[in-house]
Residue frames as qw, qx, qy, qz and C-alpha x, y, z in Angstrom:
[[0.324, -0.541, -0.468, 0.619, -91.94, -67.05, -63.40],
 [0.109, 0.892, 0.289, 0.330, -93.86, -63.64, -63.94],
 [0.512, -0.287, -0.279, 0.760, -91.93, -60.72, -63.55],
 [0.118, 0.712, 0.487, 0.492, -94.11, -58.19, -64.27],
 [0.361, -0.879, -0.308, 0.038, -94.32, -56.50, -61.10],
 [0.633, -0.348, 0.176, 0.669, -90.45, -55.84, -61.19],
 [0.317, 0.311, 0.518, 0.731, -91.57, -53.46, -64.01],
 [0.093, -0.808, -0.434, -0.387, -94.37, -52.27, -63.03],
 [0.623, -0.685, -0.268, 0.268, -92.23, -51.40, -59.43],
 [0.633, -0.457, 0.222, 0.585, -89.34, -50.42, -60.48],
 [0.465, -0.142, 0.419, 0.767, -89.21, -49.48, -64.03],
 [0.076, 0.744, 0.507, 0.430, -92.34, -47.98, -65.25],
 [0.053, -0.941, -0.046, -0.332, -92.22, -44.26, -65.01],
 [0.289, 0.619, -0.456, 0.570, -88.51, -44.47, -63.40],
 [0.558, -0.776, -0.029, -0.291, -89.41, -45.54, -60.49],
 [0.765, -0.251, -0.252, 0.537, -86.01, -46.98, -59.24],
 [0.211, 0.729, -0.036, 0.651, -85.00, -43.19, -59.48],
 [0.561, -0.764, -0.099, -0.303, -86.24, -42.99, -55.80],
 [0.963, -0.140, -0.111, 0.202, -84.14, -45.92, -54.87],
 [0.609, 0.395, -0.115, 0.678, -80.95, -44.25, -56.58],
 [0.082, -0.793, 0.087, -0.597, -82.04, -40.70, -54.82],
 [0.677, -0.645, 0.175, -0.310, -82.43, -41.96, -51.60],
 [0.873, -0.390, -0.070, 0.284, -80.16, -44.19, -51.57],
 [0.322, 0.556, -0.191, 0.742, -77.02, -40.76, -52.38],
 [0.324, -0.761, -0.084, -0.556, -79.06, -39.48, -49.20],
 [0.769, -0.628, 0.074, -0.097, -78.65, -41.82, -47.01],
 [0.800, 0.123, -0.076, 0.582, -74.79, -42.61, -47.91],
 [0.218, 0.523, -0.289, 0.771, -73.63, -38.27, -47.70],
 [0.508, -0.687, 0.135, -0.501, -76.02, -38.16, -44.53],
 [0.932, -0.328, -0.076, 0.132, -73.56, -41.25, -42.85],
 [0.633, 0.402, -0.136, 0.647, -70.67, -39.71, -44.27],
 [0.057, -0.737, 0.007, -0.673, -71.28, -36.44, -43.05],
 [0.736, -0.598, -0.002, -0.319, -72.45, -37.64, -39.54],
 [0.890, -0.276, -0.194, 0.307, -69.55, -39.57, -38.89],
 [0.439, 0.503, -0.105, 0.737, -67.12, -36.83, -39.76],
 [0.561, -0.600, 0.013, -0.570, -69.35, -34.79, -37.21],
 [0.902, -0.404, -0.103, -0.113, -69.15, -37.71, -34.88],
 [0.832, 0.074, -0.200, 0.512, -65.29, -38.32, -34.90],
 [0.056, 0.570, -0.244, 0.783, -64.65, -34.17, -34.02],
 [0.388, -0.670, 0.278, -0.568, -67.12, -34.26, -31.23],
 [0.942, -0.316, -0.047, 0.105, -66.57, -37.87, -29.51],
 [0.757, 0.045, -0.305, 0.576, -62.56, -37.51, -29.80],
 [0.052, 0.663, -0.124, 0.736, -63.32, -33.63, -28.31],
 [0.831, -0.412, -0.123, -0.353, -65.51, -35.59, -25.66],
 [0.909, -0.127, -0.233, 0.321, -63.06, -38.18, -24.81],
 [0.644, 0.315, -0.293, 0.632, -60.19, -35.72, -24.57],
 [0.247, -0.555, 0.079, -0.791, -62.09, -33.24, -22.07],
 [0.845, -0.454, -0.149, -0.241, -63.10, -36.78, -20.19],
 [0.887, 0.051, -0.211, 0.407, -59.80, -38.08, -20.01],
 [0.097, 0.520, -0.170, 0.831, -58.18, -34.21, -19.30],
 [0.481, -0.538, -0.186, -0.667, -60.61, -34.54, -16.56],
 [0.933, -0.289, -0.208, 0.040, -60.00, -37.64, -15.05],
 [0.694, 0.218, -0.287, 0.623, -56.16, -37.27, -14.86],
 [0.162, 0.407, -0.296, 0.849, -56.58, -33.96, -13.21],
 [0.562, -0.510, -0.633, -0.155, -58.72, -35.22, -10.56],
 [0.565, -0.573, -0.229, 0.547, -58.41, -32.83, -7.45],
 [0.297, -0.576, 0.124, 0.752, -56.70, -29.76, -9.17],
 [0.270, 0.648, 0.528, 0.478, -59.34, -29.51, -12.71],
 [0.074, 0.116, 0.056, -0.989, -59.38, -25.40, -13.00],
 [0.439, 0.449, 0.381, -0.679, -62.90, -24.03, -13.71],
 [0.553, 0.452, -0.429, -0.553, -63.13, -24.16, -17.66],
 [0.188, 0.165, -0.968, 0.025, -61.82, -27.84, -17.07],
 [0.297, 0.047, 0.761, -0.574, -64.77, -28.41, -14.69],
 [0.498, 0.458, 0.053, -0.734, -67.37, -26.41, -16.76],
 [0.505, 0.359, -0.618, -0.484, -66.32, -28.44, -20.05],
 [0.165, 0.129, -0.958, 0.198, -66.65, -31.52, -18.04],
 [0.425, 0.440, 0.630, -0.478, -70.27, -31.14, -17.08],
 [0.519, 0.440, -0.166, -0.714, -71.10, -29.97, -20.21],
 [0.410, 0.214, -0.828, -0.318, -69.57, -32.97, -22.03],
 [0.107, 0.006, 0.878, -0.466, -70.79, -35.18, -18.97],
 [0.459, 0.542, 0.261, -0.653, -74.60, -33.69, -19.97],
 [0.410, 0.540, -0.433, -0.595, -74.13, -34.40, -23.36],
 [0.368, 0.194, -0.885, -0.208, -73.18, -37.97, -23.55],
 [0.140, 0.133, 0.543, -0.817, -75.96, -38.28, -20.88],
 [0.468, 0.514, 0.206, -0.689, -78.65, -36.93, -22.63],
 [0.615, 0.462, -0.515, -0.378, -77.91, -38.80, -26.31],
 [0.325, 0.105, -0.940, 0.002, -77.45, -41.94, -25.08],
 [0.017, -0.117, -0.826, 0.552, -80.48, -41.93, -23.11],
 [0.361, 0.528, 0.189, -0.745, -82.37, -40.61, -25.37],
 [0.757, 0.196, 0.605, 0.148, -84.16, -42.18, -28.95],
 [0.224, 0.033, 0.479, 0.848, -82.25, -41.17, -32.49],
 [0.124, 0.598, 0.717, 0.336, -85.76, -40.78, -33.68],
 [0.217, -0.923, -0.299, 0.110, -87.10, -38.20, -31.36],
 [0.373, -0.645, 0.223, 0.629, -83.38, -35.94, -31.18],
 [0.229, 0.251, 0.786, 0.516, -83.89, -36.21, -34.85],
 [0.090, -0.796, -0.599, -0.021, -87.92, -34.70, -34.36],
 [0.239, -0.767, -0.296, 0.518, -86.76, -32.08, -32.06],
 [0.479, -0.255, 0.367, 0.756, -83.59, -30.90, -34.31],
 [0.070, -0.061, 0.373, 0.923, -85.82, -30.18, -37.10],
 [0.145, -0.639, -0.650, -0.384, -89.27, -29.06, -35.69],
 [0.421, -0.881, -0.176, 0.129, -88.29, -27.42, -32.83],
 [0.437, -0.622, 0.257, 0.597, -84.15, -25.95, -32.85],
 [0.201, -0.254, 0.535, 0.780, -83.15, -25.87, -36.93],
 [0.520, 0.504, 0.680, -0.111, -86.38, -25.33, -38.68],
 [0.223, 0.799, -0.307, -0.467, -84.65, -23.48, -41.63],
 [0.140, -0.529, 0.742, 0.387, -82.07, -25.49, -42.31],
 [0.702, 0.254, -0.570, -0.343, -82.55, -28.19, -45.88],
 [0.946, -0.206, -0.138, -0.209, -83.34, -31.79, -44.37],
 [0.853, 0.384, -0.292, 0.200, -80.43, -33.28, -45.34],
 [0.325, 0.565, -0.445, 0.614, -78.34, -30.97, -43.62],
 [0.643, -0.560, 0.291, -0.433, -80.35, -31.43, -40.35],
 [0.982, -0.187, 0.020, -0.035, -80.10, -35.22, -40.38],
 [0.735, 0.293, -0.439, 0.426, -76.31, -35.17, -40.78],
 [0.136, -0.539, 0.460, -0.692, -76.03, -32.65, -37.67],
 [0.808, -0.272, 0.300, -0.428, -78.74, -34.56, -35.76],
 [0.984, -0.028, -0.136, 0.107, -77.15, -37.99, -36.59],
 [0.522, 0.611, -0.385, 0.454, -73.65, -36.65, -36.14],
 [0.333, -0.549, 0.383, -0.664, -74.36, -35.50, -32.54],
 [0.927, -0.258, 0.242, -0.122, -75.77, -39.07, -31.67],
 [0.893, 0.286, -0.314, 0.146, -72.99, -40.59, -33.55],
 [0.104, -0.743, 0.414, -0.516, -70.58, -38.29, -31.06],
 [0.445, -0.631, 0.391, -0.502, -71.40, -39.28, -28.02],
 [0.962, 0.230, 0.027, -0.145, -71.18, -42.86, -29.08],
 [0.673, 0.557, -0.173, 0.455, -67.58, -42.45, -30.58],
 [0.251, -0.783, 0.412, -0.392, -66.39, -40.36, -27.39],
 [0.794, -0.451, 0.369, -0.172, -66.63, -43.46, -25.31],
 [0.883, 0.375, 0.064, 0.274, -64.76, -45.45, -28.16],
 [0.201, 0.841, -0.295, 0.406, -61.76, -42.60, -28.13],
 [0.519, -0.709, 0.287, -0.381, -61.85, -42.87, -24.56],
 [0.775, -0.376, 0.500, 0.087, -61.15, -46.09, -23.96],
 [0.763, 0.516, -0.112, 0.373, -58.73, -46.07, -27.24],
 [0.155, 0.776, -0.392, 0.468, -56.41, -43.56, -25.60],
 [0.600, -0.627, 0.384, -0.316, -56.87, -45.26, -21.94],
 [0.973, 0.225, -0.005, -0.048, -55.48, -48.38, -24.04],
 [0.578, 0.610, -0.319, 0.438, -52.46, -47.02, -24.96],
 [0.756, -0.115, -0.349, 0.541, -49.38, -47.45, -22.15],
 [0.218, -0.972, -0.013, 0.083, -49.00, -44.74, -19.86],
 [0.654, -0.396, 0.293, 0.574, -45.11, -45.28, -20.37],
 [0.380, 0.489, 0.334, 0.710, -45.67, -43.32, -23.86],
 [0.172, -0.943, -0.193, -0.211, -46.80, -40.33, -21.71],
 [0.603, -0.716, 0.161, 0.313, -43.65, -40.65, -19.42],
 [0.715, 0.155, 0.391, 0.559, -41.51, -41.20, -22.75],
 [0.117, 0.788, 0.357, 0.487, -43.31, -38.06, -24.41],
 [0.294, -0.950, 0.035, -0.094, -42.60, -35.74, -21.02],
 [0.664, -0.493, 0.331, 0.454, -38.81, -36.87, -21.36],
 [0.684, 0.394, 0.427, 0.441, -38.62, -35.64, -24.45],
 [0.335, -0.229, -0.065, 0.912, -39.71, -32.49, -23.49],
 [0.153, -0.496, -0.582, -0.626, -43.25, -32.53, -24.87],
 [0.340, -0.042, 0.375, -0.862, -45.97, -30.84, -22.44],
 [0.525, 0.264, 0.737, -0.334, -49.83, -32.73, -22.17],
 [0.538, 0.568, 0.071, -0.618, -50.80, -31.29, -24.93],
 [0.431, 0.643, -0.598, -0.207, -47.98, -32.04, -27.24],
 [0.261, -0.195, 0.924, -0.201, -47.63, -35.56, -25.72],
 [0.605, 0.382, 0.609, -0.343, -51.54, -36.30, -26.12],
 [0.508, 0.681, -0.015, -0.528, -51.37, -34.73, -29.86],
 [0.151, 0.664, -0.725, -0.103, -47.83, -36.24, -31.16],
 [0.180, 0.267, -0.940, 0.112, -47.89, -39.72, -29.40],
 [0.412, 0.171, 0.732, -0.515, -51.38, -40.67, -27.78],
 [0.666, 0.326, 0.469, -0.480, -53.72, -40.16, -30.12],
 [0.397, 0.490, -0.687, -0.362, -51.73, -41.70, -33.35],
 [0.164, 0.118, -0.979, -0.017, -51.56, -44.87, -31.42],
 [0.448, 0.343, 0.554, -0.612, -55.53, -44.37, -29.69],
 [0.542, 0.438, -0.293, -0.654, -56.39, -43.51, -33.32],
 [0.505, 0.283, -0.789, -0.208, -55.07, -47.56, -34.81],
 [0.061, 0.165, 0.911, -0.372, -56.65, -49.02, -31.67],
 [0.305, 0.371, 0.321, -0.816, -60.05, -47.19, -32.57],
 [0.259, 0.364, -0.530, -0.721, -59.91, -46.79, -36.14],
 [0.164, -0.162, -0.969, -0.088, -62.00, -50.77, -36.19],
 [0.032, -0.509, -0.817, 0.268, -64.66, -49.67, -33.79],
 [0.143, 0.584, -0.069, -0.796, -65.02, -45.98, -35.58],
 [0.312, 0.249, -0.453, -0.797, -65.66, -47.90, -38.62],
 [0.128, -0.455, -0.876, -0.095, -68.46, -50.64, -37.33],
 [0.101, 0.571, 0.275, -0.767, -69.89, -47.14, -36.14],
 [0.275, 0.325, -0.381, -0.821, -70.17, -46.34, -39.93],
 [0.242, -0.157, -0.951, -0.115, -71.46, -49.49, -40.75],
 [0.094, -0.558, -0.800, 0.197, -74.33, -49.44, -37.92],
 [0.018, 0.531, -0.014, -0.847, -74.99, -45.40, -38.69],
 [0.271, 0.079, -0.457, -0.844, -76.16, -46.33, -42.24],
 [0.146, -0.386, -0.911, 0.006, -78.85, -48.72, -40.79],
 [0.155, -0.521, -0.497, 0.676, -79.65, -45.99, -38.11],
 [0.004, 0.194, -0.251, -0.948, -80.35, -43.48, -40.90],
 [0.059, -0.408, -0.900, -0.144, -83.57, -45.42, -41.90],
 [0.048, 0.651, 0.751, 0.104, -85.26, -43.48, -39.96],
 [0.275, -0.280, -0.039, 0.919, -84.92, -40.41, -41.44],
 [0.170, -0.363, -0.541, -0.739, -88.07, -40.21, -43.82],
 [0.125, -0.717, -0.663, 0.173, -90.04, -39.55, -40.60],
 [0.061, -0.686, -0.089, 0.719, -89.19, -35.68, -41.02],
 [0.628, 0.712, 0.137, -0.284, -89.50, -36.00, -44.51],
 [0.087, -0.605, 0.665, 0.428, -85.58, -36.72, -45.61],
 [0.791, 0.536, -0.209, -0.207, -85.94, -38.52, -49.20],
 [0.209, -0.539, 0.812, 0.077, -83.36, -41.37, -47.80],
 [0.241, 0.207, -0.825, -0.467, -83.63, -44.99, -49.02],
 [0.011, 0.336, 0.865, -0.371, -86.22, -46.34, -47.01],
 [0.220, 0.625, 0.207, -0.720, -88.13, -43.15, -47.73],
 [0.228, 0.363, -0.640, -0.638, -87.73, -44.17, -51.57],
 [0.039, -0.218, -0.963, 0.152, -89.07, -47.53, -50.71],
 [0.097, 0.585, 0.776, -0.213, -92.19, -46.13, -49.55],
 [0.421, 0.457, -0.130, -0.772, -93.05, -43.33, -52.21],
 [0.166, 0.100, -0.888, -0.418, -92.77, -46.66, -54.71],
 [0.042, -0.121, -0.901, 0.415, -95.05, -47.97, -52.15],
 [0.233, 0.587, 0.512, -0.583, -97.64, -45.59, -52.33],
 [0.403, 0.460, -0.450, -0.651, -97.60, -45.00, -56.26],
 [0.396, 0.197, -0.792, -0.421, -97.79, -48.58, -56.86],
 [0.679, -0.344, 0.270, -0.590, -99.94, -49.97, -53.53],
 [0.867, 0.016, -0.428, 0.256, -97.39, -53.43, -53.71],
 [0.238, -0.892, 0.349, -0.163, -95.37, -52.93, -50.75],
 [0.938, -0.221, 0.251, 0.091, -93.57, -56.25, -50.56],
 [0.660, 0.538, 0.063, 0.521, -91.08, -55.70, -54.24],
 [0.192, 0.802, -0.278, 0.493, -89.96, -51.91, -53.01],
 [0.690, -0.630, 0.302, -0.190, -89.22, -53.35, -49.08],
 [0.977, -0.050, 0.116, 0.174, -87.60, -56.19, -50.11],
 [0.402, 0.710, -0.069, 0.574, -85.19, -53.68, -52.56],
 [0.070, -0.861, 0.262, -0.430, -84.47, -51.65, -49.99],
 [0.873, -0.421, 0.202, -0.141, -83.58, -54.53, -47.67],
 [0.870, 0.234, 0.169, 0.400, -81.49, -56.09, -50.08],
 [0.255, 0.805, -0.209, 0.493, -79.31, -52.38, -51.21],
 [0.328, -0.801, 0.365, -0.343, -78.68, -52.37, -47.09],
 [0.924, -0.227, 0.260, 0.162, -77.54, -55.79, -46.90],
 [0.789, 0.287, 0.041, 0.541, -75.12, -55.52, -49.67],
 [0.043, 0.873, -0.189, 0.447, -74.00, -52.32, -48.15],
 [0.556, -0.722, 0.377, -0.162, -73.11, -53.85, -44.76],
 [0.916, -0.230, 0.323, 0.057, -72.02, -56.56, -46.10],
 [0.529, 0.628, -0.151, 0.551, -69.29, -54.90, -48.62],
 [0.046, -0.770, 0.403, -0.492, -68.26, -52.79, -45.47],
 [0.902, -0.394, 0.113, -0.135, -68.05, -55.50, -43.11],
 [0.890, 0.404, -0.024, 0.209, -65.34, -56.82, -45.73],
 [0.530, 0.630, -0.267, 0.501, -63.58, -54.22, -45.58],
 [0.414, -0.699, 0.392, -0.431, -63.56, -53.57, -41.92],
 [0.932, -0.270, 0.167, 0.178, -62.34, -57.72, -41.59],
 [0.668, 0.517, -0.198, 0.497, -59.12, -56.44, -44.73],
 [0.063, -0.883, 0.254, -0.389, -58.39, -53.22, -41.95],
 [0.900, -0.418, 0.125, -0.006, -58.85, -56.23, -38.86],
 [0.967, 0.117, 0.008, 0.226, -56.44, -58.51, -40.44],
 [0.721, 0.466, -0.242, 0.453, -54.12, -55.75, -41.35],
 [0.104, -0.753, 0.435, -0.483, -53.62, -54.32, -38.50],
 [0.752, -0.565, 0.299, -0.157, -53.30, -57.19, -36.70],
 [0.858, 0.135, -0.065, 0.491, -50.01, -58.02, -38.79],
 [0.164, 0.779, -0.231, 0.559, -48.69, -54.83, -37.99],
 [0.701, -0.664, 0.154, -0.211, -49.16, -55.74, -34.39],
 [0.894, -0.397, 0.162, 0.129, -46.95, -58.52, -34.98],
 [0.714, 0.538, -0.198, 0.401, -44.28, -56.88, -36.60]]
C-alpha cells in the first residue's frame, strides 16, 4: 500500500503543524466558552427560577432581569451559532483577536443552553431542602447558595459535561471568520496540497477520538455518581 500522500499531506513542509495549531484552538476556545457558559446559564436559571417563585410580588429589577434573561435565551436559541458568531466579530467586537471572539460568541450560545440545564437541575432538587434551609435560619439567598445549588450542581454536572463534548463539534465552524481551529487546519492543508480527502479524514478522526475519550469519561462521572446515589 502507497503511502506517499500521508507525506506529502502531512509531513512535507510541517504540514501537520496546522492540525496541532488548530487543533490548541479549538480545545481553549471550548474551554473558555464553557466557563463563560456555566456563569451565564446558572445566572439565567437563578433569575428564572427567582422569578418563577415570586410570581405575583417580583419587584422591578426582578422583572427587568427577567425579560432581559427571557430575551436572551430567546434570541440564542432561535438563532444559528454560525451567524451570532458573524455578527460578534464583523459587526459588535471587531477589535478584539479571533480567538477571543469565538470563546465569547460560543460562550453566550453555550449559556443559554446550560441555563435551561441549571434550571431544571435546581427544580430537581426537593423543595423540603428549602424548608430545611429556612429552619435553620438561612434566608433565599443563603438557602439557594449553601444547599440548592451543591445538590442542582451533582444533578447537572452530567449534562454540563455532554455540553462540552457537543461544544467542541460546534466549534467547527469557526474558520468561517477566519479562527485557525481544526477544521480550519484541515483546509489550509487542503489548499496547499489540492487532496482534500487525507486532511478531512484527519480532522474527522482527531474529533472522533476526542468525543470518544470524553464520552468515557462522562460514562466513569455517570457510574460514579450513581453509586453515591446509592449510598
Amino acid at each position: 500500500m502507497n503511502f506517499s500522500f500521508f507525506y506529502y499531506d502531512f509531513i512535507e513542509n510541517q504540514r501537520y503543524m496546522y492540525l496541532i495549531k488548530g487543533l490548541g484552538n479549538t480545545l481553549l476556545i471550548t474551554v473558555g466558552a464553557v466557563l463563560i457558559g456555566v456563569i451565564l446559564g446558572g445566572l439565567a436559571a437563578i433569575v428564572r427560577i427567582m422569578a418563577q417563585n415570586n410570581k405575583g410580588k417580583r419587584g422591578p429589577v426582578l422583572t427587568i432581569l427577567n425579560g432581559i434573561v427571557g430575551l436572551y435565551l430567546t434570541v440564542i436559541r432561535g438563532t444559528p451559532m454560525i451567524v451570532q458568531l458573524m455578527i460578534m466579530y464583523f459587526a459588535i467586537w471587531k477589535s478584539g483577536s479571533p480567538v477571543s471572539v469565538a470563546i465569547v460568541s460560543f460562550g453566550i450560545n453555550s449559556g443559554a443552553y446550560i441555563a435551561e440545564v441549571v434550571r431544571s437541575g435546581i427544580q430537581s432538587v426537593d423543595r423540603g431542602q428549602t424548608e430545611a434551609g429556612r429552619s435553620l435560619g438561612l434566608n433565599g439567598r443563603q438557602t439557594m447558595i449553601h444547599i440548592i445549588l451543591p445538590q442542582a450542581f451533582k444533578n447537572v454536572a452530567p449534562a454540563i459535561f455532554n455540553e462540552f463534548i457537543a461544544l467542541i463539534k460546534e466549534t467547527s465552524v469557526a474558520g468561517y471568520v477566519g479562527i485557525h481551529d481544526l477544521t480550519k487546519g484541515g483546509d489550509i492543508i487542503r489548499s496547499q496540497t489540492y487532496d482534500a480527502f487525507p486532511p478531512l479524514i484527519a480532522v474527522a478522526l482527531i474529533y472522533l477520538v476526542i468525543v470518544i475519550c470524553l464520552t468515557q469519561v462522562l460514562g466513569v462521572i455517570e457510574r460514579r455518581q450513581a453509586k453515591s446515589d446509592l449510598r
